[in-house]
C-alpha positions as CSV (number, residue, x, y, z in Angstrom):
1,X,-16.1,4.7,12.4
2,X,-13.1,2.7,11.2
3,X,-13.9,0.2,8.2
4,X,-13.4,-3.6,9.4
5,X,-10.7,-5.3,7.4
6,X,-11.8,-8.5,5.4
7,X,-10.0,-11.7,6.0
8,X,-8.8,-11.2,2.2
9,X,-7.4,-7.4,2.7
10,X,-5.8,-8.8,6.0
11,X,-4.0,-11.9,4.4
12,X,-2.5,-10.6,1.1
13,X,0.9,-9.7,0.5
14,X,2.0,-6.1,-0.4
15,X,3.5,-8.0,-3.8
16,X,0.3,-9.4,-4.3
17,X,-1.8,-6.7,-4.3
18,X,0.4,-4.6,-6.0
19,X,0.4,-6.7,-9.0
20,X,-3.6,-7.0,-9.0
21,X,-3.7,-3.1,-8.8
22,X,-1.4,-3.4,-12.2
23,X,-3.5,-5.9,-13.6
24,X,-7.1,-3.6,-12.7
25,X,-5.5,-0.7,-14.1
26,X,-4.2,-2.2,-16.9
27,X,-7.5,-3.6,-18.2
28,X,-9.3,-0.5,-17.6
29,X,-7.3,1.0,-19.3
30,X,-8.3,-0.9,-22.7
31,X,-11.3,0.7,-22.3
32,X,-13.5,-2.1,-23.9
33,X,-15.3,-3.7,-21.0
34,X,-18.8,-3.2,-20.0
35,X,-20.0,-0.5,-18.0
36,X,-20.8,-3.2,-14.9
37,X,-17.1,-4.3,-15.2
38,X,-15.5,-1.4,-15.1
39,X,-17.3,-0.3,-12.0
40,X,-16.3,-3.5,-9.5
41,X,-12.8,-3.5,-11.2
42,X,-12.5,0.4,-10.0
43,X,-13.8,-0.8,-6.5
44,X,-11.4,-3.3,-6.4
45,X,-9.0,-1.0,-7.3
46,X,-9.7,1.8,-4.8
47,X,-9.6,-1.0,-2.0
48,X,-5.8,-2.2,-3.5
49,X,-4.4,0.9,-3.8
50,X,-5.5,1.6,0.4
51,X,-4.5,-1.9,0.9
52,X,-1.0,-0.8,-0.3
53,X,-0.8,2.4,1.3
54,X,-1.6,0.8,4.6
55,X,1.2,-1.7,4.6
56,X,3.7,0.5,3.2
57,X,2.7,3.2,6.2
58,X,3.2,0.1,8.8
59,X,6.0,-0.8,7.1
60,X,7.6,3.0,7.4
61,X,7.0,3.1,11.1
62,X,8.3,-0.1,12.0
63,X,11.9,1.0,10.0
64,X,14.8,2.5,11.7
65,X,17.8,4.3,11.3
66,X,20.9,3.5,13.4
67,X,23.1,6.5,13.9
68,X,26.4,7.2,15.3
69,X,26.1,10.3,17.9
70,X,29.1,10.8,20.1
71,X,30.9,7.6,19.6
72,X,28.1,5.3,20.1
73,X,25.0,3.6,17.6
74,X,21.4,5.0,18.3
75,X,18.0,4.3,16.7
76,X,16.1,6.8,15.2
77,X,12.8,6.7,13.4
78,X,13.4,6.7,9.6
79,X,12.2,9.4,8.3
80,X,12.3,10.2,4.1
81,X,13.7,13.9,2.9
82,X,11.6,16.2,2.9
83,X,8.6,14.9,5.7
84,X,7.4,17.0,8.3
């Protein structure tokens, strides 16, 4: 069963949550917050680092290549080096 996005997930910007994923990461990195802490800022983390990979993979699909095949410009799903 699929997960139901929150209005929060739903509305924040791939720049956004990028920069909050920094932000969690960096601070548990310090290593000097209490055990409780740690643990919701490592949720939140988990959660912006899905967040992310979901709008860069709807991102990917929506991009195209145009390509010039016998004279004349098609489309083509972008695809990166090396992907099945």
């Amino acid at each position: 069963m699929a997960r139901k996005k929150t209005d929060q997930e739903a509305d924040i910007q791939f720049e956004e949550a990028m920069k909050r994923l920094e932000e969690v990461v960096n601070r548990l990195e310090e290593g000097e917050i209490p055990l409780e802490e740690a643990i919701q800022l490592y949720q939140e983390g988990v959660t912006l680092s899905r967040i992310c990979g979901q709008k860069l993979d709807a991102i990917e699909a929506k991009i195209t290549q145009l390509i010039e095949e016998d004279g004349q410009l098609k489309q083509k799903p972008f695809r990166v080096e090396g992907e099945i």
